[in-house]
KOLTIRO-779209 format. One line per 3 residues: number of its first residue (from 1); their letters; for each residue x, y, z of C-alpha. Coordinates in Angstrom, 2 decimals. Layout:
BEGIN
NUM = A = X Y Z  ... .
***
This chain:
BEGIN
1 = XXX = 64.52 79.33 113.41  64.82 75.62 113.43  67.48 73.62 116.28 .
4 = XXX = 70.25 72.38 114.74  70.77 68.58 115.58  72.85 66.07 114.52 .
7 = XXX = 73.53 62.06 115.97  76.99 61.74 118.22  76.88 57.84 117.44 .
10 = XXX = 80.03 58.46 114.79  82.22 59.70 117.38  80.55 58.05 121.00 .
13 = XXX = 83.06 54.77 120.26  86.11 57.04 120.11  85.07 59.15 122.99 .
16 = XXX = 84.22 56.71 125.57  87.23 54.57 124.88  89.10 57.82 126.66 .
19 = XXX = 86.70 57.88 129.68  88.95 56.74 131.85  91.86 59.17 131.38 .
22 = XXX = 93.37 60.70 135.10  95.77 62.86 135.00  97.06 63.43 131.67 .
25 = XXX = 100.34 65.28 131.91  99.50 69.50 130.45  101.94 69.10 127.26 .
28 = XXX = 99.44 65.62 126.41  96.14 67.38 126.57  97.51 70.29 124.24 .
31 = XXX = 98.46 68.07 121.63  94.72 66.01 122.12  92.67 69.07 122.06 .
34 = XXX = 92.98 71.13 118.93  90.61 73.42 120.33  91.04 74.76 123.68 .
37 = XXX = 89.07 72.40 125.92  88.75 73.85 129.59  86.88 73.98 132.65 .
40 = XXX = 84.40 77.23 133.66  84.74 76.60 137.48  81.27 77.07 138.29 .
43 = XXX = 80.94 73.36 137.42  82.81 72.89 140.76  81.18 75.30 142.99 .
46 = XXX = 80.44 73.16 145.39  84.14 72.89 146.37  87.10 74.91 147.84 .
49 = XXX = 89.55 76.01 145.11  92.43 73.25 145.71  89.65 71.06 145.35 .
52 = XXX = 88.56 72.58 141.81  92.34 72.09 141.06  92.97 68.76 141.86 .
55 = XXX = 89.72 67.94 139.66  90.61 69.76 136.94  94.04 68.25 136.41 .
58 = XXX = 92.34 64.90 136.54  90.38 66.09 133.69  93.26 66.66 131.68 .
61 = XXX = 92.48 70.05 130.66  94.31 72.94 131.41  92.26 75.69 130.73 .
64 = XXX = 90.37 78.02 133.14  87.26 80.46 133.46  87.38 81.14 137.13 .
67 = XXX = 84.36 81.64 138.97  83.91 84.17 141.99  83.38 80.94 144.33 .
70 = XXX = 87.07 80.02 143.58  88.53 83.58 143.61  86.02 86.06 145.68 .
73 = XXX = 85.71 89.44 144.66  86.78 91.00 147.33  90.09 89.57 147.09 .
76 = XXX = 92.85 91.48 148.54  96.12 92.04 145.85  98.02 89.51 147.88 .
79 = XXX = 95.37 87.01 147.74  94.96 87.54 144.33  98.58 87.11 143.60 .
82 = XXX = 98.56 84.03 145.84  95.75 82.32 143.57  97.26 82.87 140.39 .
85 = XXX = 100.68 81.17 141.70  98.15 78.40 142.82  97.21 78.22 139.01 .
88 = XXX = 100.46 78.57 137.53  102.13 76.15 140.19  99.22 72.97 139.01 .
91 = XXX = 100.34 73.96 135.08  96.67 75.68 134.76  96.13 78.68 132.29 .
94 = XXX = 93.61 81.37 133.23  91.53 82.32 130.12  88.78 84.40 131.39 .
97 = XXX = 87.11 85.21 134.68  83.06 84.92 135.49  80.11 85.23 134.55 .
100 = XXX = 80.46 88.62 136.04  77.38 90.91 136.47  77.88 94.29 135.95 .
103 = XXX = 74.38 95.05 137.36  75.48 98.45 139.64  77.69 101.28 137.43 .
106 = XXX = 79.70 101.96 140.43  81.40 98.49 140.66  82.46 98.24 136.76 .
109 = XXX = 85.90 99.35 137.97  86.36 97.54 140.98  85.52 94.24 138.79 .
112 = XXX = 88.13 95.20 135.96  90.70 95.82 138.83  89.88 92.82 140.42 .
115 = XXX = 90.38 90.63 137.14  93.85 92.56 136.44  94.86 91.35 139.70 .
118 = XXX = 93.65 87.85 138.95  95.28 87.22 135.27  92.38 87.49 133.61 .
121 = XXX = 92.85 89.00 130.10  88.81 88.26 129.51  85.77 88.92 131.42 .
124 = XXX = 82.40 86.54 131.05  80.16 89.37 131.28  76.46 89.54 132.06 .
127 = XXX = 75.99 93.12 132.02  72.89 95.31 131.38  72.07 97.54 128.39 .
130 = XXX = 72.87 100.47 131.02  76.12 99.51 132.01  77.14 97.96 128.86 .
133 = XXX = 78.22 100.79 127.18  79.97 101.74 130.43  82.36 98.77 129.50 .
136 = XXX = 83.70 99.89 126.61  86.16 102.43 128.27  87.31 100.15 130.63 .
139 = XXX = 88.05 97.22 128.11  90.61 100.17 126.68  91.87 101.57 129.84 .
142 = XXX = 92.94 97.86 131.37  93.31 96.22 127.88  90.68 93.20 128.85 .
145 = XXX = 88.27 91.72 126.35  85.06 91.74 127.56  82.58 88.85 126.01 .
148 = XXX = 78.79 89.01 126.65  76.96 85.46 127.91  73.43 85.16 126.33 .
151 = XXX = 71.70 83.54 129.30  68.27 82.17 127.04  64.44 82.80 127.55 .
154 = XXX = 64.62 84.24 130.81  67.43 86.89 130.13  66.23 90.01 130.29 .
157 = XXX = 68.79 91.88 128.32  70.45 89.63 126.54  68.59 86.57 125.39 .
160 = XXX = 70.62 84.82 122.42  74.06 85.25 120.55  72.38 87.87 117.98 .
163 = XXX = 71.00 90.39 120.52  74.22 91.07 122.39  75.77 91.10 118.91 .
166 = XXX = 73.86 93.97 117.76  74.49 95.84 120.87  78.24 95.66 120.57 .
169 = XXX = 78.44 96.33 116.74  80.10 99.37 117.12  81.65 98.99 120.00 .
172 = XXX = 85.55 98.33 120.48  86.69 94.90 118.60  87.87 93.58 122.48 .
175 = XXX = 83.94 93.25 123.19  82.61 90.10 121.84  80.16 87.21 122.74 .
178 = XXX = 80.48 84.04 125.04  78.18 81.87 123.10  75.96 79.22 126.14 .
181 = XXX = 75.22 77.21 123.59  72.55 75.32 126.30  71.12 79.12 126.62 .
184 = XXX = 71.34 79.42 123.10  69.31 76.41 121.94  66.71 76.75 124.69 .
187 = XXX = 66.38 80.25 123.13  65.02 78.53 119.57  68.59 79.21 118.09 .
190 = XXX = 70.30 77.67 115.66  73.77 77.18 117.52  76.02 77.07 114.15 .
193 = XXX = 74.06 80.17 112.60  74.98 82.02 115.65  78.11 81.20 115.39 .
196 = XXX = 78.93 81.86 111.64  77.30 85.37 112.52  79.14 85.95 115.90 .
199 = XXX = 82.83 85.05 113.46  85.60 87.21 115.19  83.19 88.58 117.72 .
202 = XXX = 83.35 84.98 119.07  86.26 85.38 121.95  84.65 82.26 124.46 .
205 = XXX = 82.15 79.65 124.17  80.56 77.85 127.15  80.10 74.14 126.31 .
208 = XXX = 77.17 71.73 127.96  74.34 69.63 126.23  70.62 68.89 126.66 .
211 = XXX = 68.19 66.23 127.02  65.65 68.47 124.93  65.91 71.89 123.46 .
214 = XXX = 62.20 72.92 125.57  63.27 75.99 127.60  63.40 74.22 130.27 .
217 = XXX = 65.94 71.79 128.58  67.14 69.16 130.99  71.29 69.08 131.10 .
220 = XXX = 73.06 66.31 130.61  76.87 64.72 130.09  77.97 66.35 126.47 .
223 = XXX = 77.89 63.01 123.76  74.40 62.52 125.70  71.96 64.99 124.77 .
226 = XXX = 70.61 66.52 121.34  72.88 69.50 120.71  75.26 69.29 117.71 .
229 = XXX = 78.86 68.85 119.59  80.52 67.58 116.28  79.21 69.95 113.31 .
232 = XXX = 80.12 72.81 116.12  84.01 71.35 116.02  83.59 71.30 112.84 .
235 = XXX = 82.43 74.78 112.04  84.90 76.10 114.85  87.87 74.43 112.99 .
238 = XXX = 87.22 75.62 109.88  86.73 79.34 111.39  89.99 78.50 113.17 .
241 = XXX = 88.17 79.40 116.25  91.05 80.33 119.04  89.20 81.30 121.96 .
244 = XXX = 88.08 78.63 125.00  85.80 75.94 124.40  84.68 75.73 128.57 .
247 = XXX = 82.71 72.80 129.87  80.31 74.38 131.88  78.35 71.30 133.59 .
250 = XXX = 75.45 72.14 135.46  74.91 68.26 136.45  75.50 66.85 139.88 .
253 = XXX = 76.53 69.47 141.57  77.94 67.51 144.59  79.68 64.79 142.47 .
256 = XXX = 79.98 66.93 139.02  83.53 64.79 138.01  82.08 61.51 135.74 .
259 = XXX = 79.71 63.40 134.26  82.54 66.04 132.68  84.80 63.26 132.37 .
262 = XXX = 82.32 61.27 130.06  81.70 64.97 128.43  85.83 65.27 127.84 .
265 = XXX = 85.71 62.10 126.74  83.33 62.48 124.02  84.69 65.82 123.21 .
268 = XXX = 88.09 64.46 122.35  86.68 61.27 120.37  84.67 63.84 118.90 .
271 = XXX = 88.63 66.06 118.06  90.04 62.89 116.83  86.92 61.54 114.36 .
274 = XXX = 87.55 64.98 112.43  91.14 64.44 112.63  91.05 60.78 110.65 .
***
């Protein structure tokens, strides 16, 4: 199935006039972002949790998919309780919690109890096809939605958008898809047919961009690279879409902040070029 691509030179002008934006105050970056623009944390694993806080408010997002680096597993309930304050207390909103690989059937509970004790109310998931069905009764017991990340070519169980979507198909409606949409082009997808096929199943969406769509697609700032960033708002606005759209930015690991600030940037020149 053919990429689809599109030009970002419509809305680059309106993006990067925003790249400077610190610190827009939490009720300001609700009423930019008509989606839910956020942060998955494992674009700051490099640093301590304050750290990853401090960032992300200078982003002007406040929207969260925690990674383990910033909240460890084996959390204790008071630590737990202690992070979420942390969240709560820099005006951030905890959407969802991973990627979380549910590899070994006899830590699928201690993973849903840890993410009750977090705030989550969604799980990435990476699980396998043995242990995914062993989700389903959790995602009822704990009332957590549970959405699958394709992870592209090299995935062994769950490749692209449409092969964890045919797995869940009759599985509880909490258990959806994550959509990578880096994963998902590298995988010869066509990121807007996955989409339009994933419709309600779609409960998060990890956000990045790419030099090329070769599997071994080089990542780059989002308004940078080839993937279609505005037909995706687009489609996502006319599906009113109400799930997290989460930079995840692989880039510069050790100084990952002007690259997703030139993403955000483009993202919201991007929001307001469909608003005019």
């Amino acid at each position: 199935m053919a990429i689809h691509l599109s030009s970002r030179r419509t809305f680059l002008a309106g993006g990067m006039a925003l790249a400077g934006v610190r610190r827009l105050p939490a009720a300001t970056a609700r009423l930019q972002d008509d989606l839910k623009l956020g942060v998955a944390t494992y674009s700051f694993r490099k640093f301590t949790r304050a750290q990853m806080i401090d960032m992300v408010r200078q982003l002007g997002v406040i929207y969260l998919s925690v990674k383990d680096v910033h909240l460890p597993y084996n959390s204790t309930p008071k630590q737990l309780a202690a992070a979420r304050k942390e969240f709560a207390d820099a005006g951030l909103k905890v959407l969802s919690g991973g990627v979380i690989y549910f590899e070994e059937p006899g830590r699928i509970r201690s993973f849903f109890e840890y993410a009750k004790g977090a705030g989550m109310p969604m799980i990435i998931a990476g699980p396998t096809h043995q242990t995914l069905p062993m989700l389903e009764p959790m995602v009822k017991e704990f009332d957590i939605k549970v959405a699958i990340h394709n992870h592209g070519p090299g995935d062994r169980n769950f490749p692209t958008p449409q092969s964890a979507l045919e797995a869940i198909k009759h599985m509880d409606e909490r258990i959806g898809l994550c959509i990578d949409i880096g994963h998902t082009a590298r995988a010869g997808i066509d990121i807007l047919e996955a989409i339009r096929q994933a419709g309600p199943r779609l409960l998060d969406l990890h956000v990045k961009d790419l030099k090329d769509t070769s599997v071994k697609g080089e990542a780059v700032p989002v308004g940078e690279g080839v993937l279609p960033i505005a037909p995706m708002f687009k489609l996502l606005r006319q599906l009113n879409y109400q799930g997290g759209v989460m930079l995840e930015y692989e880039v510069d690991a050790d100084n990952p902040l002007p690259g997703m600030q030139k993403s955000f940037a483009y993202m919201r020149g991007v929001l307001a070029g469909l608003r005019a």
